[in-house]
C-alpha positions as CSV (number, residue, x, y, z in Angstrom):
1,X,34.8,25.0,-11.1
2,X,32.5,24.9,-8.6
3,X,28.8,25.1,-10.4
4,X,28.2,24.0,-13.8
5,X,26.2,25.8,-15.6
6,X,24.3,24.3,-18.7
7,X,21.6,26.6,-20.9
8,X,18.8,24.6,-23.1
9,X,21.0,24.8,-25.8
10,X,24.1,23.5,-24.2
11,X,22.7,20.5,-23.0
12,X,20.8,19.4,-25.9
13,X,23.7,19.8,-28.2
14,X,25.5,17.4,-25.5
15,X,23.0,14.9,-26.6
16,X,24.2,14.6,-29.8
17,X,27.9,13.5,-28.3
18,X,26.6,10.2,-27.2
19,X,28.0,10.2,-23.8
20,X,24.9,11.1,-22.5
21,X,22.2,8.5,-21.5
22,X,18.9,9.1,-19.5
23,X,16.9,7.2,-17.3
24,X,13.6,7.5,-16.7
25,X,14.0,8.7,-13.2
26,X,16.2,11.7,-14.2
27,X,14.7,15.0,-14.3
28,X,16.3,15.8,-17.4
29,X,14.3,12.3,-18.5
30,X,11.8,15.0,-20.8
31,X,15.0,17.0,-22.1
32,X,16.3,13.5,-24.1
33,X,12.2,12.5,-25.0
34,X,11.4,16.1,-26.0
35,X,14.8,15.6,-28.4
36,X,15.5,19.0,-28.5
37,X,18.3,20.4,-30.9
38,X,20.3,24.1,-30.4
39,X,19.5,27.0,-32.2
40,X,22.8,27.8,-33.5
41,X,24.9,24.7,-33.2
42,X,28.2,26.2,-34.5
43,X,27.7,29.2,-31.1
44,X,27.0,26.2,-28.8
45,X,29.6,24.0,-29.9
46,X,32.3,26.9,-29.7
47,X,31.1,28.2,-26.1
48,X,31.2,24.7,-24.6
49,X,34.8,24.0,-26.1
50,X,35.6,27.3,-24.7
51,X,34.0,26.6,-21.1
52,X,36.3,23.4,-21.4
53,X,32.9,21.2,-21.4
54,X,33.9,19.6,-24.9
55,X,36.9,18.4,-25.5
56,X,37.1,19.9,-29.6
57,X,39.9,16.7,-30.3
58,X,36.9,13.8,-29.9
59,X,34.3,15.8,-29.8
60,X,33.3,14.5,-26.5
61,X,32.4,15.5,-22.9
62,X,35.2,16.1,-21.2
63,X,35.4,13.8,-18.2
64,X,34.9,16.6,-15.1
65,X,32.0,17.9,-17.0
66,X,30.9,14.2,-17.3
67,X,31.4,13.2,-13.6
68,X,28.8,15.9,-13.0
69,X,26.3,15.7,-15.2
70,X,25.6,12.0,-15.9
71,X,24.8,11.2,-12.0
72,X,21.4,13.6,-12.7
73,X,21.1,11.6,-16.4
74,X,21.8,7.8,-15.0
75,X,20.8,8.7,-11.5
76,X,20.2,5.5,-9.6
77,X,19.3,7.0,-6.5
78,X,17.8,10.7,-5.0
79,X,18.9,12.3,-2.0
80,X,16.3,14.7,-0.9
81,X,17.4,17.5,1.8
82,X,14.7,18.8,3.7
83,X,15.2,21.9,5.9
84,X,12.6,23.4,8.1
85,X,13.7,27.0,8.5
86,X,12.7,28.5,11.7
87,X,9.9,30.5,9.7
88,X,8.7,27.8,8.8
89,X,9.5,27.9,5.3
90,X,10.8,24.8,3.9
91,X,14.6,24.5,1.8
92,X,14.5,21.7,-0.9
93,X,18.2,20.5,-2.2
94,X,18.1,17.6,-4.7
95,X,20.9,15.2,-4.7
96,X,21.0,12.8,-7.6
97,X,23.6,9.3,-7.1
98,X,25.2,6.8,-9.5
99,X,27.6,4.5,-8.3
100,X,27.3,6.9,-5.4
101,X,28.8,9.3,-6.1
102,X,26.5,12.7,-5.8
103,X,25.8,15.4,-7.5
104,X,23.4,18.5,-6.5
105,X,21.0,19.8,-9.6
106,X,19.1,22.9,-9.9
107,X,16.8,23.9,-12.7
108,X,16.3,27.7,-12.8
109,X,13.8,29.3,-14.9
110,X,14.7,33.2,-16.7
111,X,13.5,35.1,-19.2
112,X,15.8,33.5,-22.0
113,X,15.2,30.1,-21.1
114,X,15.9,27.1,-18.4
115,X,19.4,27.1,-16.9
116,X,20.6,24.1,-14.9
117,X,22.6,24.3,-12.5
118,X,25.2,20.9,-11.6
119,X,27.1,21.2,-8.4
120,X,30.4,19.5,-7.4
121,X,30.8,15.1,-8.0
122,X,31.1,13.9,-4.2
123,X,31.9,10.3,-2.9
124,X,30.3,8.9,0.2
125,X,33.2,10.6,2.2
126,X,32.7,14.0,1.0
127,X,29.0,14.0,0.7
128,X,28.5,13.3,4.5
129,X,30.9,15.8,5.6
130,X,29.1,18.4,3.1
131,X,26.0,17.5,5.1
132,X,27.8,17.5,8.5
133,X,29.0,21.1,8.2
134,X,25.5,22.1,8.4
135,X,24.7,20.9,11.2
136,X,26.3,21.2,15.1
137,X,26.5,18.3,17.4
138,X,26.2,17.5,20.5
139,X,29.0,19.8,22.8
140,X,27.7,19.5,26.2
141,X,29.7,16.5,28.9
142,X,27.8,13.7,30.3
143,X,25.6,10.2,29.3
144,X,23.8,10.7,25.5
145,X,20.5,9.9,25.5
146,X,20.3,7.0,22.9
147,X,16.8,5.0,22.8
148,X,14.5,3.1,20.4
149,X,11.0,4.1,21.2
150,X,7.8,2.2,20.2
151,X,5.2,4.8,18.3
152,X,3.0,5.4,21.5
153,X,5.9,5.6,23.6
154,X,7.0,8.7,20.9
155,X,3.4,10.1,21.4
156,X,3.5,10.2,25.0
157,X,7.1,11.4,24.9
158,X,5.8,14.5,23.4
159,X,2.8,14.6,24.8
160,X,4.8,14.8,28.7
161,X,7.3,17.3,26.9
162,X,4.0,19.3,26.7
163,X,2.4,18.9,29.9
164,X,5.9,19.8,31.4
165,X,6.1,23.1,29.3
166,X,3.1,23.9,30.1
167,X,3.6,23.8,34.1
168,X,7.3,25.4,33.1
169,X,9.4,22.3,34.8
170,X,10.7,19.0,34.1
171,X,9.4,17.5,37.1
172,X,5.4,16.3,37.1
173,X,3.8,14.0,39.7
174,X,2.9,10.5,38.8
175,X,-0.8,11.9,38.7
176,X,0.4,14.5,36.3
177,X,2.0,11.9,33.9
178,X,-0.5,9.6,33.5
179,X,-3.0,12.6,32.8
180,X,-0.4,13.8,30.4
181,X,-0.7,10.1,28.6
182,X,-3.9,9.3,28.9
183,X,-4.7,10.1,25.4
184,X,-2.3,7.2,24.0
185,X,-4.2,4.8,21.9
186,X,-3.9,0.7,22.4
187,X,-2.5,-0.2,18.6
188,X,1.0,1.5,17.5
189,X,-0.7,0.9,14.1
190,X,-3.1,3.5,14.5
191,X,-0.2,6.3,14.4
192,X,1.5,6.7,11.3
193,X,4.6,9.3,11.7
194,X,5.8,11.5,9.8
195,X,9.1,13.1,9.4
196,X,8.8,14.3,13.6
197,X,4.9,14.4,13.0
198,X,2.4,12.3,14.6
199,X,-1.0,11.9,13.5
200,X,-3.5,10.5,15.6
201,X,-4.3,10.1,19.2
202,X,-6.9,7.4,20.5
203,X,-9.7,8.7,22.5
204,X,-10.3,5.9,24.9
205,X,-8.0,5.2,28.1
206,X,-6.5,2.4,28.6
207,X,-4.9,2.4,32.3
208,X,-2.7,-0.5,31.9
209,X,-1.6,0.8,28.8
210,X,-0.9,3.9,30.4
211,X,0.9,1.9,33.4
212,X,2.9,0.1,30.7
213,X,4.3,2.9,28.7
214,X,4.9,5.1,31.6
215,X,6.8,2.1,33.3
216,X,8.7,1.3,29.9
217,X,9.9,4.9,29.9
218,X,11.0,4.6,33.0
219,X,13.7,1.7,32.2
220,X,14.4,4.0,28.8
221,X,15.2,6.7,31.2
222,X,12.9,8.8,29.6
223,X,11.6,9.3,32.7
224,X,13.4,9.4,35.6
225,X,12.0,9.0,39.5
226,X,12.8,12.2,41.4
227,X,11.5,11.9,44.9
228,X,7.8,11.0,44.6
229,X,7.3,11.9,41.1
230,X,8.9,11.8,37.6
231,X,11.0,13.8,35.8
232,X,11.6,14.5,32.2
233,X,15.6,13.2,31.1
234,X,17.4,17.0,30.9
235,X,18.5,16.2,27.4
236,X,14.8,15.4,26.2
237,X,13.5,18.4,27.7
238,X,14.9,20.5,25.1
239,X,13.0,18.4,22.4
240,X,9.8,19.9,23.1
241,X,7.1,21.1,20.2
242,X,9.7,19.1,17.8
243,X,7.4,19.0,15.2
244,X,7.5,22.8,14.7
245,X,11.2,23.4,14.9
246,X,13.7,24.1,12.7
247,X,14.5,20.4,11.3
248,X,17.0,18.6,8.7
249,X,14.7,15.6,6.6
250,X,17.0,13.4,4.2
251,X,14.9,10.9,2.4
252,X,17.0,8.8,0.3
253,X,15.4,7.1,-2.6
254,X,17.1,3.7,-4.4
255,X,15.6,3.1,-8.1
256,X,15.7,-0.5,-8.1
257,X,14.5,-2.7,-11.3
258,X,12.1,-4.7,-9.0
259,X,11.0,-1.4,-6.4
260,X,12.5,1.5,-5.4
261,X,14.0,1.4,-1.6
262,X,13.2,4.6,1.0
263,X,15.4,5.3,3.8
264,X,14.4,8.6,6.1
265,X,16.3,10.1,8.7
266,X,14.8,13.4,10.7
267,X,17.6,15.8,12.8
268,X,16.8,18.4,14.8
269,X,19.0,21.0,16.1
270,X,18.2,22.1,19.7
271,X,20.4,24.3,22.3
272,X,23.9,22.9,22.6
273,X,22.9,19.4,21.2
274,X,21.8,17.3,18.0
275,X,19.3,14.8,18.2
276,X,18.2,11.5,15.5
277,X,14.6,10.5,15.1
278,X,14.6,7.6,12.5
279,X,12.5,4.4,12.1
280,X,14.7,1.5,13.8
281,X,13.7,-2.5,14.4
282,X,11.3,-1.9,16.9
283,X,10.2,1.6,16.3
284,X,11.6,4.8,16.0
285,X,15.5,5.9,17.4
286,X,16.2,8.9,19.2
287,X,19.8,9.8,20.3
288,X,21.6,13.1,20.9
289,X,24.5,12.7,18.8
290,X,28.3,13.6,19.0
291,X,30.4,14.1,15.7
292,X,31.2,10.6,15.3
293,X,27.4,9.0,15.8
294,X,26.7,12.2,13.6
295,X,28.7,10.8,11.0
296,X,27.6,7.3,11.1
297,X,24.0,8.2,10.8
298,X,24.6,10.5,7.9
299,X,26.3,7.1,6.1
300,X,23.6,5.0,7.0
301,X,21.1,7.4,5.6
302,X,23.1,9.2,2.3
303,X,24.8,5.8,1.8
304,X,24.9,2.5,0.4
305,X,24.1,-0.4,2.7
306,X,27.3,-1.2,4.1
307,X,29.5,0.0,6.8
308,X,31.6,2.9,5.4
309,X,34.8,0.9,6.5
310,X,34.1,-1.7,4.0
311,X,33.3,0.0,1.0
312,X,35.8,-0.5,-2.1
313,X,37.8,3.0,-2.6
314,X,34.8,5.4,-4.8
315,X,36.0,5.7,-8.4
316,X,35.0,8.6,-10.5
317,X,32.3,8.6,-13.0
318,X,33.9,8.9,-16.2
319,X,36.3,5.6,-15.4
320,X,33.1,4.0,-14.3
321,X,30.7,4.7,-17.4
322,X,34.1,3.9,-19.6
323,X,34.3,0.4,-18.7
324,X,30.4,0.2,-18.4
325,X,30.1,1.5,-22.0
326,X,32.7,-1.1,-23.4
């Protein structure tokens, strides 16, 4: 099956089984405090036997109803998926982990009641190539760009995409550029960023400042000379006005018992290319990327903190919660 579909009344009678636990973090957390019981138990009961949701010889969840319900009960981590449409509406999935392996929940309000909505159990593996699918990388030949920048070096990235949009080329003069950066403050501490958003610009110049990022972009081959003046890396230029494009977000959230842990990740799809922007030691990375960089960011971000390759093999859920329950 490929959705699950539980009403009110199905899932509180799956309550009562005792192979459902919730955790405060769930959002069906209010369904188990509210301790709601079905309307007709004996209707319930029969249509989820039926649906092959309860197995009628122990009364008990049947394990592929189980490996897709209790990651949203017992999550211990969220996936969020952020799309930016090109309208500029905004696309929320919900991806809820335990022992990570994922599963997708919906809740949909109707006239007769809450529905929600379970999507398939995925492992690390097929969780990132879910995600993948959605998104195109890089096809064209040649060097990737690949760079950690420093928050002002981001701002007056962007801020030299704009100056050479404006003028409708990638080249500007040196004159140009340091106009085009003059606005970049002296402390990377005064601009927070957001998800390809940046907050703040200083008001004061600061010429070696200027003469320090423009010359550090420089050796990231951000900028690159052309004859007497500067010109914008081909790959970059297509980056321009990123924080009004179409845009993926995933924000992946770890409930620990001490803190949670937050890991974000920001792609945006441009013409014939994929590019990263995520928070890396020193700042923020930005990197076109080909299917297999595509892939490894998508672990680092949906994933636990290991290297894919040396993960134990992903068990399902019901095997799992079997031996955790003994």
């Amino acid at each position: 099956m490929s959705l699950l579909v539980l009403s009110d009344d199905e899932l509180a009678l799956l309550r009562f089984t005792c192979d459902l636990f919730f955790v405060d973090e769930s959002p069906l957390h209010e369904v188990d405090q509210l301790a709601r019981e079905p309307a007709d138990y004996a209707g319930t009961y029969a249509a989820l036997v039926e649906r092959g949701i309860i197995d009628p010889h122990g009364f008990r969840i049947t394990d592929d109803a189980l490996n897709r319900i209790a990651p949203v009960t017992e999550c211990d981590a969220r996936l969020l998926h952020l799309i930016v449409n090109d309208d500029g509406s905004v696309t929320q999935e919900d991806h809820w982990l335990l022992d990570e392996i994922a599963v997708v929940y919906e809740r949909q309000t109707t006239a007769t009641g809450d529905h929600h909505l379970f999507g398939p159990d995925l492992d690390s593996t097929e969780l990132v190539a879910r995600l993948g699918r959605r998104l195109l990388p890089r096809r064209a030949e040649g060097e990737r760009f690949d760079a950690v920048l420093s928050a002002s070096e981001l701002l007056a990235t962007s801020l030299l995409l704009a100056a050479a949009d404006a003028r409708a080329r990638r080249a500007l003069s040196e004159e140009e550029a340091r106009a085009a950066v003059s606005s970049i403050p002296a402390d990377d501490t005064v601009l927070p960023a957001v998800s390809g958003h940046l907050l703040s610009v200083g008001k004061k110049k600061d010429p070696k400042r200027i003469e320090s990022t423009l010359r550090s972009l420089i050796e990231k081959k951000v900028l690159l000379r052309d004859g007497v003046g500067l010109r914008l890396a081909s790959s970059l230029f297509a980056l321009r006005g990123f924080s009004s494009r179409r845009r993926h977000t995933l924000v992946r959230t770890d409930f620990r018992d001490d803190d949670w842990l937050v890991r974000e990740v920001t792609l945006l799809p441009v013409e014939g290319s994929l590019f990263v922007i995520a928070p890396a030691r020193g700042g923020f990375r930005v990197a076109e990327l080909d299917g297999e960089s595509l892939r490894t960011v998508l672990y680092d971000a949906t994933g636990p903190q290991t290297a894919p390759e040396k993960k134990q093999p992903p068990q399902r859920l019901a095997v799992l919660l079997q031996a955790r329950r003994v």
